[in-house]
PANU-438697 format. One record per atom (N, C-alpha, C): residue in one letter; atom name; x, y negated, z; residue number from 0. Coordinates in Angstrom, 1 decimal, padded with zeros to 4 digits, always signed. Each point is the difference from the previous one (the first is absolute). Layout:
! PANU-438697
  type  atom      c1      c2      c3  seq
     A    CA       X       Y       Z  NUM
...
! end
This chain:
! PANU-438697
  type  atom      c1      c2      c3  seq
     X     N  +026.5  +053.4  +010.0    0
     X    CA  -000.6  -000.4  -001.3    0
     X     C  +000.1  -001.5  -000.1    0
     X     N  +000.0  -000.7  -001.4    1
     X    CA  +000.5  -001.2  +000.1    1
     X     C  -001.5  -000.9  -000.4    1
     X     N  +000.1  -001.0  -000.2    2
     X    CA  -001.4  -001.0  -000.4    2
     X     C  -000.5  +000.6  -001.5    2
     X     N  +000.7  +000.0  -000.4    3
     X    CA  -000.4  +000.4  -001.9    3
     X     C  -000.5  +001.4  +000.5    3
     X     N  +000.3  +001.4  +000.3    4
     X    CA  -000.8  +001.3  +000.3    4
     X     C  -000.8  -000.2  +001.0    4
     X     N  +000.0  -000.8  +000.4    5
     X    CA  -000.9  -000.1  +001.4    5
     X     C  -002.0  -000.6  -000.9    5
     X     N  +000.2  -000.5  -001.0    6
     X    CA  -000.8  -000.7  -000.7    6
     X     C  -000.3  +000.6  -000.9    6
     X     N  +000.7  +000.5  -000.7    7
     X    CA  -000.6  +000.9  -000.8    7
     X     C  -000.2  +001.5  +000.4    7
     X     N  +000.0  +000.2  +001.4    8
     X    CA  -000.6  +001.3  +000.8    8
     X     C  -001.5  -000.7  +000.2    8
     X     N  +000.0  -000.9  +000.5    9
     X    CA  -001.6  -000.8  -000.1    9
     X     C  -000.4  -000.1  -001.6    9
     X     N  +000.6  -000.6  -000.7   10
     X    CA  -000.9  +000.2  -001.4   10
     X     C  +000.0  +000.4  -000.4   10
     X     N  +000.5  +001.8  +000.1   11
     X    CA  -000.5  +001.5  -000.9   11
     X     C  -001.2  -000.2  +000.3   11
     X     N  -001.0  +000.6  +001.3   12
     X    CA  -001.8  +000.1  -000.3   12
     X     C  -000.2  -001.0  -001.0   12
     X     N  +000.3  -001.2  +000.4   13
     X    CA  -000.7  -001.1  -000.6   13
     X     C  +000.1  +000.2  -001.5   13
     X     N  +001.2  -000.1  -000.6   14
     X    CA  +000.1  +000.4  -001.5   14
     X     C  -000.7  +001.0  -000.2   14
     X     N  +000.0  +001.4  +000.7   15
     X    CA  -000.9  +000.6  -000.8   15
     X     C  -001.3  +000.2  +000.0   15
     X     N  -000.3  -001.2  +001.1   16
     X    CA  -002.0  +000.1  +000.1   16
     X     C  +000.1  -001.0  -001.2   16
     X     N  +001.1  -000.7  +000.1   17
     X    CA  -000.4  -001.1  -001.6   17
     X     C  +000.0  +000.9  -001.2   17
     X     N  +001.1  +001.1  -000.4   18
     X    CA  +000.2  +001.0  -001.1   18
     X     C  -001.5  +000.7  +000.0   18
     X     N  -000.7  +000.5  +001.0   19
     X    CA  -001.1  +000.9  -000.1   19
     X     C  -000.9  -000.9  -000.4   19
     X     N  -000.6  -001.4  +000.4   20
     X    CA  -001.1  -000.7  -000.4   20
     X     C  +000.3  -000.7  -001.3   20
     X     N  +001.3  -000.4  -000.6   21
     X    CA  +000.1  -000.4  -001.3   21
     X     C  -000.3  +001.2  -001.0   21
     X     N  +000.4  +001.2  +000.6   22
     X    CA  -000.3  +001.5  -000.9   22
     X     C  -001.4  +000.0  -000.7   22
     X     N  -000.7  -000.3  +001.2   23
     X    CA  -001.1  +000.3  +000.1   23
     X     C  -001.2  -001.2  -000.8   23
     X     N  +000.5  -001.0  +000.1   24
     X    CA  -000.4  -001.4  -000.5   24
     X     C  -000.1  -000.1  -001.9   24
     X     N  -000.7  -000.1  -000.4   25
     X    CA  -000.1  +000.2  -001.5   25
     X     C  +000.2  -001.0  -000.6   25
     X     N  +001.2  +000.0  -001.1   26
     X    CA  +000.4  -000.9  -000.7   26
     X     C  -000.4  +000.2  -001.6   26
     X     N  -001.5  -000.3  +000.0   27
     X    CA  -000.1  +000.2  -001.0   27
     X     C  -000.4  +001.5  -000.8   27
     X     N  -000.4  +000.7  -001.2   28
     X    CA  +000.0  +001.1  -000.3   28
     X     C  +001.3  +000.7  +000.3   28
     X     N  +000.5  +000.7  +000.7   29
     X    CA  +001.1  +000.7  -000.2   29
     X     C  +000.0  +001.3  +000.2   29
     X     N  +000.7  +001.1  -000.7   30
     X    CA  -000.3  +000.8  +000.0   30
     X     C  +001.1  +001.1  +000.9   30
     X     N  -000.6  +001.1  +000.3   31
     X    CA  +001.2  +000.5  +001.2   31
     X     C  +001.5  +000.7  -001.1   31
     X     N  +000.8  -000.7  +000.2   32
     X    CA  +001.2  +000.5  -001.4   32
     X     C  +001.0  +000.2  +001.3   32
     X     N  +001.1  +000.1  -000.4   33
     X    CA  +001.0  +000.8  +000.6   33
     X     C  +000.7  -001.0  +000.9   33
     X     N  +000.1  -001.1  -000.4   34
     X    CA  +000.2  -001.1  +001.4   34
     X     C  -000.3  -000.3  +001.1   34
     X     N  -001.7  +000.1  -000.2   35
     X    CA  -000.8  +000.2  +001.2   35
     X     C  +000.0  +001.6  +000.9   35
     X     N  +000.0  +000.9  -000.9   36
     X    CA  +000.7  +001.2  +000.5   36
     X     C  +000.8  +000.0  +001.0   36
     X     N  +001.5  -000.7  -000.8   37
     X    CA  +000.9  +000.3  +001.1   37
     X     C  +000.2  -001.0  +000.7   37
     X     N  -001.1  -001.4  -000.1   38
     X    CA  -000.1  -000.7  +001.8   38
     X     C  -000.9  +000.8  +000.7   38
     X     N  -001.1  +000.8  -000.6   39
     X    CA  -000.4  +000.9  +001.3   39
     X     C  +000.2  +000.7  +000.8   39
     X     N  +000.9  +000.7  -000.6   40
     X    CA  +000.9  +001.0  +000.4   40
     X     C  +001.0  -000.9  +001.4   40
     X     N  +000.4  -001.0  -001.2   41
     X    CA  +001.2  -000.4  +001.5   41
     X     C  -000.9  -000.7  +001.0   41
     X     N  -000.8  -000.7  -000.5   42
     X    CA  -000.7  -000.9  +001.6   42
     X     C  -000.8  +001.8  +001.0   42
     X     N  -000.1  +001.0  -000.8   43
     X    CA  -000.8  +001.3  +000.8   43
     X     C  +001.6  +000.4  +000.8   43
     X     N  +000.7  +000.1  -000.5   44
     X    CA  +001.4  +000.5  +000.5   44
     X     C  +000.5  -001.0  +001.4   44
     X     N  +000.3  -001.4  -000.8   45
     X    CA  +000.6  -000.7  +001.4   45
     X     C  -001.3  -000.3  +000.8   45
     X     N  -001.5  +000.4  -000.1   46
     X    CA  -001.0  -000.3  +001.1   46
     X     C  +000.1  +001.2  +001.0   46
     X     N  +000.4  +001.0  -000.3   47
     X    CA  +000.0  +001.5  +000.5   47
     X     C  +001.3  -000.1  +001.1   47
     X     N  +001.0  -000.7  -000.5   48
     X    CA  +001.4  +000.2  +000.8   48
     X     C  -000.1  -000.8  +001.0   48
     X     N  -000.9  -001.4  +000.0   49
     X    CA  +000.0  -001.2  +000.8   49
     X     C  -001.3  +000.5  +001.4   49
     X     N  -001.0  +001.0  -000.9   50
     X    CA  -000.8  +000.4  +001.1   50
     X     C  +000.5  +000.8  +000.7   50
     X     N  +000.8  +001.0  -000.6   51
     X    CA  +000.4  +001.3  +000.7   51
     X     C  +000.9  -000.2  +000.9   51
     X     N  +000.5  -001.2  +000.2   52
     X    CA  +001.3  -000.7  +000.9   52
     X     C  -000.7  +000.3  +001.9   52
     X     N  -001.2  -000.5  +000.0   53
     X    CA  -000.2  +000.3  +001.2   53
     X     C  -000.1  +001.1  +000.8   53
     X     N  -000.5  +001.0  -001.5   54
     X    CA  -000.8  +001.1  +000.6   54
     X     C  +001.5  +001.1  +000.6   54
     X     N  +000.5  -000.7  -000.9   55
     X    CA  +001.8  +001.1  +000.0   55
     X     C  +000.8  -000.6  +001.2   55
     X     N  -000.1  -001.3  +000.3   56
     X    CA  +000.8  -000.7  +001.1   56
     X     C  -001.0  +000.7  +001.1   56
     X     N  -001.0  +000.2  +000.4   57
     X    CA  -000.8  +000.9  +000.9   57
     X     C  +000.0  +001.0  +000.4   57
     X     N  +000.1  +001.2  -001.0   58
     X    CA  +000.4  +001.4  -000.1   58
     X     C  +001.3  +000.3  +000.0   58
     X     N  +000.8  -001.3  +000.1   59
     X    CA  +001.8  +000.6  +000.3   59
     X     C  -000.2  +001.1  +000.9   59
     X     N  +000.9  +000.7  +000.0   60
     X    CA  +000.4  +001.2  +000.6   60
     X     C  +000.5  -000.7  +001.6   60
     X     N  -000.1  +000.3  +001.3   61
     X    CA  +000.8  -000.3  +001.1   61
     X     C  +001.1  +000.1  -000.1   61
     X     N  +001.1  -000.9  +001.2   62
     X    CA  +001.2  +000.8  -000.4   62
     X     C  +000.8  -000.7  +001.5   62
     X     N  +000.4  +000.7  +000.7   63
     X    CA  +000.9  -000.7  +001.6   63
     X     C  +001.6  -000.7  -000.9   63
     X     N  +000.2  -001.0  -000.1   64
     X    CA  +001.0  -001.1  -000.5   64
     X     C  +001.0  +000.5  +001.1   64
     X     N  +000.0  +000.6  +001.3   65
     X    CA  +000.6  -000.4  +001.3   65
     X     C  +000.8  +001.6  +000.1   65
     X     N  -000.7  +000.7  -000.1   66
     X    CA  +000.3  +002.1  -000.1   66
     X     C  +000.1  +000.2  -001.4   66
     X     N  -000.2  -000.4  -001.3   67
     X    CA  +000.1  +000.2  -001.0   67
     X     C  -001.1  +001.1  -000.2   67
     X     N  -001.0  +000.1  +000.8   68
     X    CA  -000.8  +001.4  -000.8   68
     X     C  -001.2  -000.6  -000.8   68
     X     N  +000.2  +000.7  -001.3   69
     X    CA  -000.8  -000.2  -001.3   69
     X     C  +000.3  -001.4  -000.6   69
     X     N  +001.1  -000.6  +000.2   70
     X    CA  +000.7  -000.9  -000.8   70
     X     C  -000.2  +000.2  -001.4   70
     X     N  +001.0  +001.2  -000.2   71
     X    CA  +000.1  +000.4  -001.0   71
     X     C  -001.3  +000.4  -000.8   71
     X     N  -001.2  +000.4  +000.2   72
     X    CA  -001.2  +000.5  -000.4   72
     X     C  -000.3  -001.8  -000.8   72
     X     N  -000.2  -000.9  +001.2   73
     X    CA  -000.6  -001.3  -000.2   73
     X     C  +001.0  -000.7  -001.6   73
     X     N  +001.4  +000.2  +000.3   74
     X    CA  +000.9  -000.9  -000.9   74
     X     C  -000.7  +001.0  -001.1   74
     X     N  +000.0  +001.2  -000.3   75
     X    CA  +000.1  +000.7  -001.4   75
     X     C  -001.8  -000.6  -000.3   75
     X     N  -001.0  +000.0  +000.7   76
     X    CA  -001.1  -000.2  -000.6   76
     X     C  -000.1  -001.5  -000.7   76
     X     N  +000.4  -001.2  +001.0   77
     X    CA  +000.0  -001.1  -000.4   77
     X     C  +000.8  +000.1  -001.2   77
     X     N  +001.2  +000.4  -000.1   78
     X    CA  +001.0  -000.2  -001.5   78
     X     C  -001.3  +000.6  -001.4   78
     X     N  -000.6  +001.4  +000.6   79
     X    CA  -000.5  +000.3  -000.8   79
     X     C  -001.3  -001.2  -000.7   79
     X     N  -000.9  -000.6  +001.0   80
     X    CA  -001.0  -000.6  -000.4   80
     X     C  +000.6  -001.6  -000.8   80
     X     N  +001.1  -000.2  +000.7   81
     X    CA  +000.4  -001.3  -000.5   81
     X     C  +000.6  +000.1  -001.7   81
     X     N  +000.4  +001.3  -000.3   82
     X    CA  +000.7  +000.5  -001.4   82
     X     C  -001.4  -000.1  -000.6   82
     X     N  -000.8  +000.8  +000.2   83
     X    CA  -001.5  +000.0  -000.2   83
     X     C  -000.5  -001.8  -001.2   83
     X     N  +000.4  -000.7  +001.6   84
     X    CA  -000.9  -001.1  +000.2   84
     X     C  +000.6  -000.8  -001.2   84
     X     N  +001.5  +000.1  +000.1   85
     X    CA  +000.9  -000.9  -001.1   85
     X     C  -000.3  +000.8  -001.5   85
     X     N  +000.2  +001.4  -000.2   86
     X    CA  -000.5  +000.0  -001.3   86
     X     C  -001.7  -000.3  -000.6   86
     X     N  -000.2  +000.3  +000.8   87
     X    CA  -001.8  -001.0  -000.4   87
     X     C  +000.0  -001.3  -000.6   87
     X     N  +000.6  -000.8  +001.2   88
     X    CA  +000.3  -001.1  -000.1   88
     X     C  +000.4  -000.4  -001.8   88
     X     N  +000.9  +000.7  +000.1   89
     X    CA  +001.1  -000.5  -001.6   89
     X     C  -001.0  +001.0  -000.9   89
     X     N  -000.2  +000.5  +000.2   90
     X    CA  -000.6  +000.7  -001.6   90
     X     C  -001.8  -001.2  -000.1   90
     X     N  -000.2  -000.2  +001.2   91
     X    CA  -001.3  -001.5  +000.1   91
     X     C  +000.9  -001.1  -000.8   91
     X     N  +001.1  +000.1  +000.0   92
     X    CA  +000.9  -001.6  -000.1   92
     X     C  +000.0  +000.1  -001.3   92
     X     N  +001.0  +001.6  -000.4   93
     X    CA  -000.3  -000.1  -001.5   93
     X     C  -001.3  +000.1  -001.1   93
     X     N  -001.2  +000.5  +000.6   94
     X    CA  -001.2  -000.1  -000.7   94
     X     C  -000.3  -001.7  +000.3   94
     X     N  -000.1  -000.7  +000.9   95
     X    CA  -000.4  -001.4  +000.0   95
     X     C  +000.8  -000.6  -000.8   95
     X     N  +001.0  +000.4  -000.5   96
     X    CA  +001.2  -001.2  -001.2   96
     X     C  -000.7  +000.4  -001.0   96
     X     N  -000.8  +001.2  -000.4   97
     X    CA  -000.5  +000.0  -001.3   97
     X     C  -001.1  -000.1  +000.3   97
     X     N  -000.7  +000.0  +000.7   98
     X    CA  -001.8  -000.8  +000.1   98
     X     C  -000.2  -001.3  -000.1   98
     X     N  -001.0  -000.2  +000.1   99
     X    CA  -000.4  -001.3  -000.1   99
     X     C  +001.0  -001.6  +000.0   99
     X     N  +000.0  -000.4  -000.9  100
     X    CA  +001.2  -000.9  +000.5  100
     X     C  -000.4  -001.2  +000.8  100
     X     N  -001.2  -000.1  +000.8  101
     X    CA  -000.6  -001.2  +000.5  101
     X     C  +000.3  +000.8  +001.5  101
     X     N  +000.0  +001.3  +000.3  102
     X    CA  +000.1  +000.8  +000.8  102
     X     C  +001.4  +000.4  +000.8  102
     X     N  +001.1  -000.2  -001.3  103
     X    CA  +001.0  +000.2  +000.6  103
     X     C  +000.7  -000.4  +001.3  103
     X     N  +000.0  -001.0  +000.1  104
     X    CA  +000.7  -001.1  +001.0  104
     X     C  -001.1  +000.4  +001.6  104
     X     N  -001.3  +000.0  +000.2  105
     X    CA  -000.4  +000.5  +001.2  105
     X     C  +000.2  +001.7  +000.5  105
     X     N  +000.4  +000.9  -001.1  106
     X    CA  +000.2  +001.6  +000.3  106
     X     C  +001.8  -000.3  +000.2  106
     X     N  +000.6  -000.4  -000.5  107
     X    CA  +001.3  -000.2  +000.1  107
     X     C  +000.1  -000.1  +001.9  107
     X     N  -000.7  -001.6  +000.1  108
     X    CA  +000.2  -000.4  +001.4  108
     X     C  -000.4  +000.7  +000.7  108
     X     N  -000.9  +000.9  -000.3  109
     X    CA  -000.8  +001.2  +000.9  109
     X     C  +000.7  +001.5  +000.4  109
     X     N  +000.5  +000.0  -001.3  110
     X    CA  +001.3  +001.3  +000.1  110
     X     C  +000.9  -000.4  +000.8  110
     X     N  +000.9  -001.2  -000.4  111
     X    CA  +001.3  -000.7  +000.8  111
     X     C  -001.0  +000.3  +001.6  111
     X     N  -000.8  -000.8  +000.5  112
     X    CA  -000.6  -000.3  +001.2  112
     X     C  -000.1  +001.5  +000.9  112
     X     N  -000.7  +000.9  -001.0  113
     X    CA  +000.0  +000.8  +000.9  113
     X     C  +001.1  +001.3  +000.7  113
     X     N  +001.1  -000.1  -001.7  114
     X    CA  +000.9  -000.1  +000.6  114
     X     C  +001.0  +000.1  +001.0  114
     X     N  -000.5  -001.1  +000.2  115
     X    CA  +001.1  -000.5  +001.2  115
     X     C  -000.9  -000.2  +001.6  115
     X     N  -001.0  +000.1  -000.4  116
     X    CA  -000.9  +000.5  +001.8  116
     X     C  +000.2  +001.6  -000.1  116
     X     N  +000.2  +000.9  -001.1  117
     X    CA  +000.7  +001.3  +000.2  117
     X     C  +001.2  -000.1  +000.6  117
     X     N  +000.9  -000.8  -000.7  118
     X    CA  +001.9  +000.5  +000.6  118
     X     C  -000.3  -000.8  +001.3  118
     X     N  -000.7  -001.3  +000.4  119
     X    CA  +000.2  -000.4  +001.0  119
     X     C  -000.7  +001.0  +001.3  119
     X     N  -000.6  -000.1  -000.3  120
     X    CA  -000.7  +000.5  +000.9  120
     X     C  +000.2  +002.1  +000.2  120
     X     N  +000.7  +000.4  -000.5  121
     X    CA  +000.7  +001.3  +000.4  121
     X     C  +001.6  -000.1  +000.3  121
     X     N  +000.6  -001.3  -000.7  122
     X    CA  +001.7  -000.3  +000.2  122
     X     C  +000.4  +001.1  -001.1  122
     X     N  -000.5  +000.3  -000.9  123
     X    CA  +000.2  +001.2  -001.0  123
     X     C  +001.2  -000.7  -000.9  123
! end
């Protein structure tokens, strides 16, 4: 992985503890309309994929690299959870381009970020 994904695998959480406390921070009367909607949606979407990373990198299935037994078990689940993990991601990406526009740019780096601690970290 190169300096540029290496840094923005570090500043997914960060962006999105910033996306959740700017959510949350009141600018004013505003009322909940369909922008705010669909940043909730995406900052609840890419928070769920970013947490779920450990619990899934944990419960990987075993697998002997050396005899080949349950290889196959391990490659099919990981493909599975990573396909998972990437359409979350992008349908979070495409609700954050229509939320909030103060919002965009930290769910962006958050999706990209997490991302890529998914393909890295499986070689998917």
């Amino acid at each position: 992985m190169n300096a540029v994904a290496t840094i923005l695998v570090f500043l997914a959480p960060v962006a999105l503890i910033y996306g959740w406390v700017c959510f949350f921070t009141p600018v004013g009367e505003e009322a909940f309309g369909w922008r705010k909607g669909a940043t909730l949606v995406s900052l609840v979407l890419a928070s769920v994929v970013i947490l779920l990373w450990p619990v899934l990198m944990e419960s990987m299935p075993g697998a002997d690299w050396r005899s080949g037994v349950g290889v196959e078990h391990q490659v099919q689940w990981v493909s599975f959870w990573v396909r998972t993990a990437f359409r979350s991601l992008l349908a979070a990406l495409i609700f954050g381009l229509m939320g909030r526009p103060r919002l965009i740019f930290p769910i962006v780096v958050g999706c990209i970020g997490t991302g890529l601690l998914w393909m890295s970290s499986t070689m998917e």
